[in-house]
C-alpha positions in Angstrom: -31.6 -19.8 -4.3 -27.4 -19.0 -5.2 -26.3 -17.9 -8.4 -22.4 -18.3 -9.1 -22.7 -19.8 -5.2 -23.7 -17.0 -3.8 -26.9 -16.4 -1.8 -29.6 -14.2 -3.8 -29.9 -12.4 -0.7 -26.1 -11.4 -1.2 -26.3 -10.7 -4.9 -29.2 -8.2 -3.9 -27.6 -5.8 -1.4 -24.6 -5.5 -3.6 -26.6 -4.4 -6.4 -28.7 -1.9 -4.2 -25.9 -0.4 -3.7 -24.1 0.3 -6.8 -27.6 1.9 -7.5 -26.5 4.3 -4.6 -23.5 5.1 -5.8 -24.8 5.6 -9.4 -27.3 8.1 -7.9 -25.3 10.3 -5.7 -23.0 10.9 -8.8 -26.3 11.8 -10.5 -27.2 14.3 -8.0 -24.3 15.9 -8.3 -23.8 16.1 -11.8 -25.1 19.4 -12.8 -23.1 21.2 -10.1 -19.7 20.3 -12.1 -19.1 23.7 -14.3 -15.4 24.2 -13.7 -12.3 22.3 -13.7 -11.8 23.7 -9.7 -15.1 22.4 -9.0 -14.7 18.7 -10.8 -11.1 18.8 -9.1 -11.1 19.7 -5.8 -15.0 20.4 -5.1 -14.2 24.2 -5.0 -12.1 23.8 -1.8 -15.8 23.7 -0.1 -14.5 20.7 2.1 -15.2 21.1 5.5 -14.1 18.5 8.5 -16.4 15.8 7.8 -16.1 15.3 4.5 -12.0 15.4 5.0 -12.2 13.2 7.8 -14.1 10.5 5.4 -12.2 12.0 2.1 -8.8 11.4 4.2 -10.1 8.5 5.4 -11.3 6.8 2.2 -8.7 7.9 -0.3 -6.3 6.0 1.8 -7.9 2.8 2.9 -9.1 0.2 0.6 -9.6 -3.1 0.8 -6.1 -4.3 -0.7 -4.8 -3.1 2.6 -6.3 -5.2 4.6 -6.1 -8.0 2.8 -2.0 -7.2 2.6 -1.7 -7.1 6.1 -3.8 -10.4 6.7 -1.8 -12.3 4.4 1.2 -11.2 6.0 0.1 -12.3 9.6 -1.3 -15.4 7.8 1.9 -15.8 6.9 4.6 -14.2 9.5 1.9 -14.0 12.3 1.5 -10.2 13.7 4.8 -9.6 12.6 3.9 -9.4 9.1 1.2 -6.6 10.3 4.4 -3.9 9.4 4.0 -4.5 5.9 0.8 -1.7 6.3 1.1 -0.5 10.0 4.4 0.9 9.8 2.6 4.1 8.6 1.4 4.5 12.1 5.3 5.8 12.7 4.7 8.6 9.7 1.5 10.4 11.0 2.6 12.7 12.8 4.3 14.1 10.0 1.0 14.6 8.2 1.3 17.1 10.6 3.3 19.5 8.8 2.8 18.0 5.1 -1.3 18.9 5.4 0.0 22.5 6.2 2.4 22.8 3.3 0.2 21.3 0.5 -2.7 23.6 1.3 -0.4 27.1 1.6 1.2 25.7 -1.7 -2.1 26.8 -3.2 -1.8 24.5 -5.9 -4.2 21.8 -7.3 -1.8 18.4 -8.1 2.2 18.1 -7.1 3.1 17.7 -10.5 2.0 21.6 -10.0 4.2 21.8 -7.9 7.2 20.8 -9.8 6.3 23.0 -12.7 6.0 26.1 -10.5 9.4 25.1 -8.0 11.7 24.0 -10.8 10.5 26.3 -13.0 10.2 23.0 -15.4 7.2 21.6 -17.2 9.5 18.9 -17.8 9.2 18.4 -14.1 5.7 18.0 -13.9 4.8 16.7 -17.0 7.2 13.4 -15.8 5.4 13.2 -12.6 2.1 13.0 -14.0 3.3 10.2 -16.2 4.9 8.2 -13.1 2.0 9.5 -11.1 -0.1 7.8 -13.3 1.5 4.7 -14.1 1.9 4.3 -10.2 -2.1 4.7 -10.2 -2.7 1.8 -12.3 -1.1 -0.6 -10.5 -2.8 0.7 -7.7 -6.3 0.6 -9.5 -4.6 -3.3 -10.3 -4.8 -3.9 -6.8 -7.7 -3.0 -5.9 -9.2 -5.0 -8.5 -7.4 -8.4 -7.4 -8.8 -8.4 -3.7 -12.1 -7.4 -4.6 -12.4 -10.7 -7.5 -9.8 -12.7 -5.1 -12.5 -12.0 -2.5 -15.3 -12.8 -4.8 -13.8 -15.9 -6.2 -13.5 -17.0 -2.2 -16.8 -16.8 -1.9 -17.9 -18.8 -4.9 -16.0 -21.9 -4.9 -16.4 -24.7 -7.4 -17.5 -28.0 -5.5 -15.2 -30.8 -5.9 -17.6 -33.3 -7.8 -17.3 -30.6 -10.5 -13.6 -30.2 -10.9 -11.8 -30.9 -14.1 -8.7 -33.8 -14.2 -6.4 -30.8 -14.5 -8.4 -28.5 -11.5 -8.3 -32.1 -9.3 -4.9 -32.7 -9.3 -4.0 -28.8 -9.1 -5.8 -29.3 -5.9 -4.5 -32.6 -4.9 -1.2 -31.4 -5.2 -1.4 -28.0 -3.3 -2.4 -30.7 -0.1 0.5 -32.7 -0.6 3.0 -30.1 -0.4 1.2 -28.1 2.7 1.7 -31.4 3.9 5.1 -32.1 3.2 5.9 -28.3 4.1 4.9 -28.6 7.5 7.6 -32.0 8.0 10.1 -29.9 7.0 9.8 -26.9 8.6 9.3 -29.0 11.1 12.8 -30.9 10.9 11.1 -34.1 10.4 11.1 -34.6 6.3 12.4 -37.8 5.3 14.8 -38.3 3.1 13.0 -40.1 0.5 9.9 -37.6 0.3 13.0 -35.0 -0.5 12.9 -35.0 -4.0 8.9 -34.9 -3.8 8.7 -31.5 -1.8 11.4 -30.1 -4.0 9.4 -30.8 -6.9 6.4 -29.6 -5.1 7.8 -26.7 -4.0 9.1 -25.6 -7.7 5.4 -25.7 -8.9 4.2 -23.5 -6.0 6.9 -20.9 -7.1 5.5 -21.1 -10.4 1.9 -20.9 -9.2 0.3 -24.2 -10.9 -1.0 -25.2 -7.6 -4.3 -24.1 -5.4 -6.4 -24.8 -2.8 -9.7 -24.5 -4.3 -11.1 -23.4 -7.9 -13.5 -20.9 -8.3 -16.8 -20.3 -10.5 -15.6 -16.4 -10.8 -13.9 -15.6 -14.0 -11.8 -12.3 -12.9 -11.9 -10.7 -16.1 -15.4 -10.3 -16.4 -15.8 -9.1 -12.8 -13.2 -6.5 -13.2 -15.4 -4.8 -16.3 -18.5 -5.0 -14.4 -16.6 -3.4 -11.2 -14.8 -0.4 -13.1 -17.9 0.4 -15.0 -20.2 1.6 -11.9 -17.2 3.4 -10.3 -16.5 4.8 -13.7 -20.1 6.1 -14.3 -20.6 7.8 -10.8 -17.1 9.8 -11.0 -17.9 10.7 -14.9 -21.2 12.4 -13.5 -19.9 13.8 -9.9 -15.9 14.3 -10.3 -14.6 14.9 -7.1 -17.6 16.0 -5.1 -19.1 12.7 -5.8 -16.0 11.1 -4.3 -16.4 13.4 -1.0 -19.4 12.4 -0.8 -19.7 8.6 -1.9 -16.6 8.3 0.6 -19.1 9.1 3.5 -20.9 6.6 2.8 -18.4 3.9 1.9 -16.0 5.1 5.4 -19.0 3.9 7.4 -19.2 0.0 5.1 -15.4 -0.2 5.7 -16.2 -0.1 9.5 -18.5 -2.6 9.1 -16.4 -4.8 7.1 -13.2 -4.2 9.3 -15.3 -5.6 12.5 -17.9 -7.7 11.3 -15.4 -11.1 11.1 -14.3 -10.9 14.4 -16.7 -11.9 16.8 -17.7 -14.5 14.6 -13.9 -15.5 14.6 -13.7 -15.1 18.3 -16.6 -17.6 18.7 -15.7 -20.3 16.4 -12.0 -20.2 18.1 -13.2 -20.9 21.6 -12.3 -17.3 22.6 -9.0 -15.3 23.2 -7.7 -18.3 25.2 -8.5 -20.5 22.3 -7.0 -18.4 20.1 -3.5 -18.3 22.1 -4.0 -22.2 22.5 -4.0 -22.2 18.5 -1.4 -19.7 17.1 2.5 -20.4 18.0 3.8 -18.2 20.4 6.2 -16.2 18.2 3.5 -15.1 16.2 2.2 -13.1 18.6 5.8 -11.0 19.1 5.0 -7.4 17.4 8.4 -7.1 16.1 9.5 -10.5 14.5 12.6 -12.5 15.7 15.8 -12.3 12.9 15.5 -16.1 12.7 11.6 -16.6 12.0 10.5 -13.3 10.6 11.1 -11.2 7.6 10.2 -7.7 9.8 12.5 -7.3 12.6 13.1 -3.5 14.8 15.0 -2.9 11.6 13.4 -3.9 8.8 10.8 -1.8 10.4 12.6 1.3 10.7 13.7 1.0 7.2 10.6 0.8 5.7 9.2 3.4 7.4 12.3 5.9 6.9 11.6 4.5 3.0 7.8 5.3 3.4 8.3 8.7 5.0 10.2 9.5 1.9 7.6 8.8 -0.2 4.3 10.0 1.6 4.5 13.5 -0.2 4.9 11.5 -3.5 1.0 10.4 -3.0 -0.9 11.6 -6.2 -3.7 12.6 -4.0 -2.1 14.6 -1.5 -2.1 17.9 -2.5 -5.5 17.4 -4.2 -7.0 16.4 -0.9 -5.5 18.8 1.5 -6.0 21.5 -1.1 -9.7 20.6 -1.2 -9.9 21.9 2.5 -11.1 25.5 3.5 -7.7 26.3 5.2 -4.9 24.6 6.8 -6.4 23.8 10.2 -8.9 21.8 8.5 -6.4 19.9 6.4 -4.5 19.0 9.3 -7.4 17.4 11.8 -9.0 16.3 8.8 -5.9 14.2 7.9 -5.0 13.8 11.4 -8.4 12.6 12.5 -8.8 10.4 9.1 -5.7 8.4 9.3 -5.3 7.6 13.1 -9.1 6.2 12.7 -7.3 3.8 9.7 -5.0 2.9 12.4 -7.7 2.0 14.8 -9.3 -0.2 12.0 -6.2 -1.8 11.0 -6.2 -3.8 14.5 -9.1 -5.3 13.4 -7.7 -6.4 9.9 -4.7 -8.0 12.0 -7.2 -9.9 14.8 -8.5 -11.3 11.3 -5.2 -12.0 10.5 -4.2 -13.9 13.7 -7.8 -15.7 14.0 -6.9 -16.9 10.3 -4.1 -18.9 11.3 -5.7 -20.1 14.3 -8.6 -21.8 11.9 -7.2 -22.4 8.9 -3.6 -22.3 8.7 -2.0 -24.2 5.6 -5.7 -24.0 3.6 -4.7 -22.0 1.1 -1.9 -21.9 -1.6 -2.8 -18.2 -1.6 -2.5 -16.0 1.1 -4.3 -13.0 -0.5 -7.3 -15.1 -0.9 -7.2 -15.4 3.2 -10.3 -12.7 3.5 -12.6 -13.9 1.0 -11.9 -17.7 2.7 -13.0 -16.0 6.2 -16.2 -14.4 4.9 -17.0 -17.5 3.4 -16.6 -19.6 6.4 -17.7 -17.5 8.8 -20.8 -15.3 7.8 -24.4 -16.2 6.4 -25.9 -15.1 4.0 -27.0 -11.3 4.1 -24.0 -10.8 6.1 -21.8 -11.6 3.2 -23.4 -9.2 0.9 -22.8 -6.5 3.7 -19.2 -7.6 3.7 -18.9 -7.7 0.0 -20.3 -4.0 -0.4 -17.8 -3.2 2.6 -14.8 -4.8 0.0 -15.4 -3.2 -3.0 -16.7 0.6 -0.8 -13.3 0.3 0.6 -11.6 0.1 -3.1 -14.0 2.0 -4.2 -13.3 5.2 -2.1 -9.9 4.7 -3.3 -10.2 4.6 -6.7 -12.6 7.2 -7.3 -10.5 10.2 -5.7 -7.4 8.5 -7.1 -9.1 8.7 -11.1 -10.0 12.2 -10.3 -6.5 13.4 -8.8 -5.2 11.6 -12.3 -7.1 13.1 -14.6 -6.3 16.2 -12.7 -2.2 16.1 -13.2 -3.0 14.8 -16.4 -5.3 18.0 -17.8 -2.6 20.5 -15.9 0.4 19.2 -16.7 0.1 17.5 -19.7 -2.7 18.7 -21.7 -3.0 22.4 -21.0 0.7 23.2 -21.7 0.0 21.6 -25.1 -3.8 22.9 -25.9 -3.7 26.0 -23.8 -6.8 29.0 -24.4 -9.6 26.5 -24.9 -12.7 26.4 -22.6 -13.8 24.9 -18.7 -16.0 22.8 -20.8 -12.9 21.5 -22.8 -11.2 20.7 -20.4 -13.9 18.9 -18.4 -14.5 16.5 -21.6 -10.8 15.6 -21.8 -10.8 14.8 -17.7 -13.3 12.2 -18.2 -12.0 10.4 -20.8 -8.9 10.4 -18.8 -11.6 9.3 -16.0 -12.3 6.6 -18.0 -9.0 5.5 -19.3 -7.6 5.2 -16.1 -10.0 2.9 -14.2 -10.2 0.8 -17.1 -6.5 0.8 -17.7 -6.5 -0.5 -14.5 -7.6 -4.2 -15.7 -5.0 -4.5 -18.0 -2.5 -4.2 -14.8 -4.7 -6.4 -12.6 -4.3 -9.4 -15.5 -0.4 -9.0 -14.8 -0.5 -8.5 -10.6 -0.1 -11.9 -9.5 1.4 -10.9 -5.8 0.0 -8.4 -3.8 3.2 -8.2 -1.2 5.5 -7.2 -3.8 3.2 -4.6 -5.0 3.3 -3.2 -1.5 6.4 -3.1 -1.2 6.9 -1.4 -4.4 4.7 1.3 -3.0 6.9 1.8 -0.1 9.5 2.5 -1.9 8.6 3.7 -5.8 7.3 7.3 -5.0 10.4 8.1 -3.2 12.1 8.8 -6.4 10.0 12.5 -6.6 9.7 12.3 -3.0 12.9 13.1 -2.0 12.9 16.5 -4.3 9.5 17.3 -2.7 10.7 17.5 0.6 13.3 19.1 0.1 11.6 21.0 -2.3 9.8 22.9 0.7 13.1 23.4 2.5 16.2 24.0 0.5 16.3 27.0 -1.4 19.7 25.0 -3.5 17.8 22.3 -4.9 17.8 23.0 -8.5 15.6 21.3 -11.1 19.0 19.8 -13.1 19.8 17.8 -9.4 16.0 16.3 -9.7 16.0 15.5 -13.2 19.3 13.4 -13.0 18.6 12.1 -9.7 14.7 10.8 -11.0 16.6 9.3 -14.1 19.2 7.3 -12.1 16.9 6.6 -9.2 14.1 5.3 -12.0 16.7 3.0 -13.5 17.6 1.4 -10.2 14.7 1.0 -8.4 12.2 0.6 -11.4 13.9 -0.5 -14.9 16.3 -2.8 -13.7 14.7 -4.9 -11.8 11.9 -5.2 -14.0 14.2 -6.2 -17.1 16.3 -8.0 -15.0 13.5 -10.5 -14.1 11.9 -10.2 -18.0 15.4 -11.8 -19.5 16.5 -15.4 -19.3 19.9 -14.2 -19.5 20.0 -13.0 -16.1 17.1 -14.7 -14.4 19.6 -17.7 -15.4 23.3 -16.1 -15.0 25.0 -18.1 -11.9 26.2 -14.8 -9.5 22.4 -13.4 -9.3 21.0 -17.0 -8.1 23.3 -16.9 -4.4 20.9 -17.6 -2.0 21.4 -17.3 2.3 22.4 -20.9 4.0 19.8 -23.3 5.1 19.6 -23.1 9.0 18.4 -25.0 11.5 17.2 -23.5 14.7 15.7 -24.6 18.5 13.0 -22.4 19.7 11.3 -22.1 22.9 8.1 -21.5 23.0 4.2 -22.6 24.3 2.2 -25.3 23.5 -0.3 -25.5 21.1 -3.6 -27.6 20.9 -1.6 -29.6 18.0 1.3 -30.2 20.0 0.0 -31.7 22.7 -2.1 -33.7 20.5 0.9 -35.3 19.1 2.7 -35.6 22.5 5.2 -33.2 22.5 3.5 -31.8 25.8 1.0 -32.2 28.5 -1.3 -29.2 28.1 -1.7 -25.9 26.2 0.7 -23.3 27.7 3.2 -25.4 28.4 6.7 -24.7 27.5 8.5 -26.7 25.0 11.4 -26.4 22.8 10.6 -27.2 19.2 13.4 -27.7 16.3 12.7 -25.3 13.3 14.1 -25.4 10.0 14.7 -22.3 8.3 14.8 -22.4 4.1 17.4 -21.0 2.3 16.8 -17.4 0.5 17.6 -15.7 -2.7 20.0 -12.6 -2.4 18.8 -10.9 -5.4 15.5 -12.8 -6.8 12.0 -13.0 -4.5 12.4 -17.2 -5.3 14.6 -19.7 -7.1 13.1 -22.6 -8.6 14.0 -25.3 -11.5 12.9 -24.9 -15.0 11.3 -27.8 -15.2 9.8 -29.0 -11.3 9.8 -32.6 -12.2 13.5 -32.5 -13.1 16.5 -31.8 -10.2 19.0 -31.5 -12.5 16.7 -28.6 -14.7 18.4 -25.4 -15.1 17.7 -22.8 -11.7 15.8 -20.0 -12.9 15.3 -16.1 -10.8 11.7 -15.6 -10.3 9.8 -12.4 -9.4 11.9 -8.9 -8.7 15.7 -8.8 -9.0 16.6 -6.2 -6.1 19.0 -4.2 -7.8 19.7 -1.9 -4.9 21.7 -4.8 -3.3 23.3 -5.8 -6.4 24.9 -1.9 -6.4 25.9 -2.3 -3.2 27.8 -5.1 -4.1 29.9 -3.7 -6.5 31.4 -2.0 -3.2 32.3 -5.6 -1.8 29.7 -6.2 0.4 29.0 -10.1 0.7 25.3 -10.5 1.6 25.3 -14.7 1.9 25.4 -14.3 5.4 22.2 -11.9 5.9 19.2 -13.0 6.5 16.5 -12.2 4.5 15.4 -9.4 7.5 18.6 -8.1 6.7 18.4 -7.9 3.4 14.8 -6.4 3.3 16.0 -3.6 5.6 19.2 -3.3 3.6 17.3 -2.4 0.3 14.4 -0.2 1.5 17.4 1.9 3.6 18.8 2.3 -0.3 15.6 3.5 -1.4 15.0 6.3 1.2 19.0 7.5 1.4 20.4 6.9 -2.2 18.3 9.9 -3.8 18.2 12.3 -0.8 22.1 12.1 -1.1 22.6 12.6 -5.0 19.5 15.4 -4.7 22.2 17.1 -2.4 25.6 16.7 -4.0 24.0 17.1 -7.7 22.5 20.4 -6.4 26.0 22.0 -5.4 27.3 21.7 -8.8 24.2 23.4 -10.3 22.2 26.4 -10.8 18.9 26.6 -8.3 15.6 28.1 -9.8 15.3 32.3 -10.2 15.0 34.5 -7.1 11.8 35.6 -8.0 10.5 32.3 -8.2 11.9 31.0 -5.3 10.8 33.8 -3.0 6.9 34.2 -4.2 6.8 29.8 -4.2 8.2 30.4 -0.1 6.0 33.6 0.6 3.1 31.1 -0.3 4.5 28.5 2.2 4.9 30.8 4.8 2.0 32.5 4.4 -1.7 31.3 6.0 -4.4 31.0 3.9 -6.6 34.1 4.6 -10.2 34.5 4.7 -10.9 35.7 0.8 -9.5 34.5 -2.5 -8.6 38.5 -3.1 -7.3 39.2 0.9 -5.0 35.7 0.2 -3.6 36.8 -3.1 -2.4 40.5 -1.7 -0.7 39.3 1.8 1.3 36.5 -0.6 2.5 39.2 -2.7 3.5 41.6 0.0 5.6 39.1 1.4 7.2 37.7 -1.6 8.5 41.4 -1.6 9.6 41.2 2.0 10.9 38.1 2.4 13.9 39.4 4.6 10.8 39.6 7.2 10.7 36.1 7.4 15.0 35.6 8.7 14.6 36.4 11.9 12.0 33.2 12.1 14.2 30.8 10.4 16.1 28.1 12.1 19.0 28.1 10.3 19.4 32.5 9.9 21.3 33.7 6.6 21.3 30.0 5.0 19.4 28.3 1.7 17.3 26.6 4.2 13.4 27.6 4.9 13.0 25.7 7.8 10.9 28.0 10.9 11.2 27.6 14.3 8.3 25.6 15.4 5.6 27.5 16.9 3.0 26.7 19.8 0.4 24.7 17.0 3.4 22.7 15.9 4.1 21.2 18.8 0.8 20.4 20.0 0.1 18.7 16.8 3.5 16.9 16.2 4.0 15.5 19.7 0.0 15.1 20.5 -0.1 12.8 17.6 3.3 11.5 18.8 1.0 10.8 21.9 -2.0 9.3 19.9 0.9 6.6 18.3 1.4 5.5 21.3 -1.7 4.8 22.3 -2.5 2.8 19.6 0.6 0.7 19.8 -0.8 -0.1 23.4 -4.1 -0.5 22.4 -2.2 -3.3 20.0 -0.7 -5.2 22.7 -3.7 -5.3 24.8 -5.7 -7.0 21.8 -3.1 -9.5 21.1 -2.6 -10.1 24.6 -5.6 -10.9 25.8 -6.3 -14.5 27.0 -2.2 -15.4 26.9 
């Protein structure tokens, strides 16, 4: 028996277990008396529950299906687009440490208390928020992306209009593959051109699907909303245990399924080209070369102490030590898992490259294929756990900023109970807000990369927030402004307004190259006589397609008509239309470069006006300054009352702390590291490393 096209068998477990959920919020419910306890679950956390809390709150499901799609698409490669946070853990490190001595509950706390601004911190809960929904957008799209893989329409069913939709995504797969290949002819030209145009526009698919998104994403949002009402942040602790054990499950149950159906390792290196094996992409076939890499990641690093949830979560722990292994311990696990979301990634290609218009759908296709019913259920609960264990803490940490540093400076005096009401109806609003967002996400790689780079507008004034005594709250205001404008406003308006999606300069695009590669033989290759046996080397003649400078793609107003205006489509990248006002020609970058080139803006632009704009202005009070750094120097002690006395004494004695600096006599409040800091900054250093080899055994085995 199926209903929608899926199994009854399936349909069962995943309602079982949003009757779990919905009961361990129940459970938990008349614990919830104060605003400390709904927040951070009275900083009771111990090491399990911030191993799974860390380990939840920053895996979801999107994430793996945004680093599948981008191996789908680049081959391992594209894996970057998530695993470049593997380069930033060791910072955790040191950012664990400082968010739990800050002794604060959100960072918009934090910018009220450093800046002495509620201006501060009332604008980061509003980013902070906004930030969230597309997030909570996000998560909603791969879970009904996966769900509408799962319950395809049969063709004997499709409309005229769904028919040719699907007709029409083949013929251009098809006539893609000739020319990429070199081998287009001339008079199919016009065809793929016209083909192509609809693709950008998105009025071609692979398949149709019985799910209507909508409804799903209602259904969804209402049973995370009722168990995080009831539990608050406990319920996500705990929930998260629960849902960090699915996401193992649904990180590993594909592959040995995959592994089978491939023929093996060996099969699956006799079915994936050569180059998209290559951990760091070549500048001619890949958009994530060494240094598109490093850029990102210098980009990310940036941001990391933007996260909404970060000083929630570490300040959740007992004491530092437990922040730090819990982090530690949570996010290197996340790595481990991610080599499983990019085996899926690479045994996608192997079985069904160029079967979907859609390379976010590439997870859902898999489970389809691949499992039987009962497993596909377990996979399913896996999905939505996974967004699940994000979305919870993240609706919490929300409602949190928004209670602090929105709502108390405006209502302050009334009561814990109060309070508690108005979090849950931000609770509420924010989950469900969500679906509005999700019914405007169309791409989820753009989104990513928007995460990468968007919270390193506060970022920057965090970081240096902890270690610059100068930075003064006028610097960060005008820095946020300008920062907000370039990396947020414009490019959104830009790409809104037919003016400038139209306007001739913004539509250059990179020169159409073609390029001989050397490389093995596939299965497909020698099937069409371009070589012996699988293995072999061969060269092969690759074209690669021109790319817009300042718009994600180009395409004709009308796609039936070559001589239709040319219309910008997706996000105008307005750091690289500053740069050139300074005369820098990017028509001979390739699109490597110019990914690189505009994440590198992102990360550098504000740390450099933060600096410059601080030397012309006045820096926060004395007073505030030294009892906001006695906290950061000081360890959390045993007792609330033992804590509170040894900060004040050395708020009063800060000259204590000079002879420990780095830099002696200067505005900066950087310590020499001491015997814990290096053990943890190089040991995870250490632990990097052996993932990255761990990585190149896995996708080197049977080559």
């Amino acid at each position: 028996m199926h209903i929608i096209g899926m199994h009854i068998l399936d349909v069962a477990i995943i309602i079982s277990y949003f009757v779990i959920m919905i009961w361990i919020g129940k459970r938990l419910q008349e614990r919830m008396r104060t605003t400390e306890e709904y927040f951070i679950g009275g900083r009771r956390m111990g090491r399990l529950y911030q191993f799974f809390l860390n380990f939840g709150a920053s895996t979801d499901a999107s994430q793996a299906a945004a680093l599948s799609r981008e191996i789908y698409r680049q081959g391992i490669a594209g894996m970057w687009i998530q695993y470049l946070v593997l380069f930033l853990t060791p910072f955790y490190w040191f950012t664990s440490m400082l968010f739990r001595r800050a002794r604060l509950i959100t960072i918009g706390d934090f910018f009220t208390e450093r800046f002495e601004s509620k201006f501060l911190g009332g604008a980061f809960a509003v980013f902070t928020i906004v930030m969230a929904l597309f997030g909570t957008a996000v998560g909603y799209l791969v879970s009904a992306k996966t769900f509408m893989a799962l319950t395809p329409k049969p063709a004997h069913e499709f409309t005229v209009e769904e028919k040719l939709r699907v007709e029409s995504y083949h013929e251009f797969n098809q006539l893609r593959g000739l020319y990429l290949d070199g081998r287009l002819p001339d008079e199919q030209k016009t065809r793929y051109q016209e083909l192509r145009n609809m693709d950008s526009q998105g009025k071609l698919g692979a398949f149709v699907s019985y799910v209507d998104p909508v409804y799903f994403y209602f259904l969804y949002g209402s049973i995370v909303c009722i168990y995080v009402l009831l539990g608050g942040f406990t319920a996500a602790a705990m929930t998260d245990v629960v849902q960090g054990v699915l996401m193992i499950i649904f990180s590993c149950i594909l592959i040995p399924f995959g592994i089978y159906k491939i023929g093996g390792f060996s099969g699956l290196h006799a079915a994936v080209p050569e180059h998209m094996f290559w951990l760091f992409g070549t500048e001619a076939l890949s958009e994530y070369a060494w240094y598109t890499i490093a850029a990102m990641s210098f980009a990310n690093l940036v941001s990391i102490v933007a996260v909404g949830t970060g000083m929630q979560v570490m300040g959740s722990a007992t004491n530092e030590k437990t922040a730090r292994f819990g982090i530690i311990g949570g996010m290197m696990f996340k790595r481990v898992m991610m080599i499983f979301w990019a085996l899926a990634g690479l045994l996608a290609i192997g079985l069904y490259a160029g079967q979907l218009n859609d390379p976010d759908l590439i997870w859902g296709y898999m489970t389809k294929q691949l499992l039987g019913p009962g497993f596909i259920g377990i996979m399913m609960i896996g999905v939505l756990a996974a967004n699940m264990s994000s979305l919870d803490v993240q609706s919490v940490s929300l409602a949190a900023l928004f209670v602090h540093q929105v709502y108390k400076p405006l209502f302050p005096h009334k009561s814990e109970e109060h309070y508690l009401f108005v979090s849950r109806i931000i609770i509420f609003l924010t989950i469900f807000g969500g679906i509005g967002m999700a019914l405007y996400v169309k791409n989820l790689l753009e989104l990513f990369k928007y995460f990468i780079s968007m919270p390193a507008i506060f970022g920057a004034a965090i970081w240096l927030g902890f270690m610059w005594r100068r930075l003064s709250k006028t610097a960060v205001t005008i820095q946020i402004f300008v920062s907000f404008l370039i990396i947020v406003i414009i490019p959104n308006v830009f790409s809104s307004w037919d003016a400038t999606r139209s306007y001739a300069p913004f539509l250059k695009q990179t020169q159409e190259r073609q390029i001989v590669v050397e490389t093995k033989a596939l299965r497909a290759d020698v099937e069409a006589g371009l070589a012996q046996h699988a293995g072999e080397r061969i060269t092969k003649t690759r074209m690669v397609p021109p790319y817009p400078l300042f718009f994600d793609r180009i395409t004709r107003e009308d796609p039936a008509d070559p001589n239709s205006r040319l219309l910008g489509v997706g996000r105008f990248n307005a750091e690289l239309w500053v740069l050139s006002w300074f005369g820098i020609n990017f028509s001979g970058f390739n699109k490597a470069q110019l990914e690189a080139t505009r994440f590198a803006f992102d990360a550098i632009f504000p740390l450099l006006c933060l600096i410059v704009l601080s030397y012309f202005s006045k820096p926060a009070s004395r007073k505030t300054l030294d009892y906001f750094f006695a906290k950061v120097h000081t360890p959390i002690q045993p007792t609330p009352e033992e804590d509170q006395r040894k900060v004040e004494e050395n708020a009063a004695h800060m000259h204590h702390f000079e002879s420990r600096k780095l830099f002696p006599k200067t505005h900066w409040e950087l310590h020499k590291p001491m015997k814990m800091d290096y053990i943890g900054f190089f040991g995870t250093w250490a632990l990097v490393a052996l993932i990255i080899l761990l990585l190149w055994f896995v996708v080197n085995i049977g080559a």
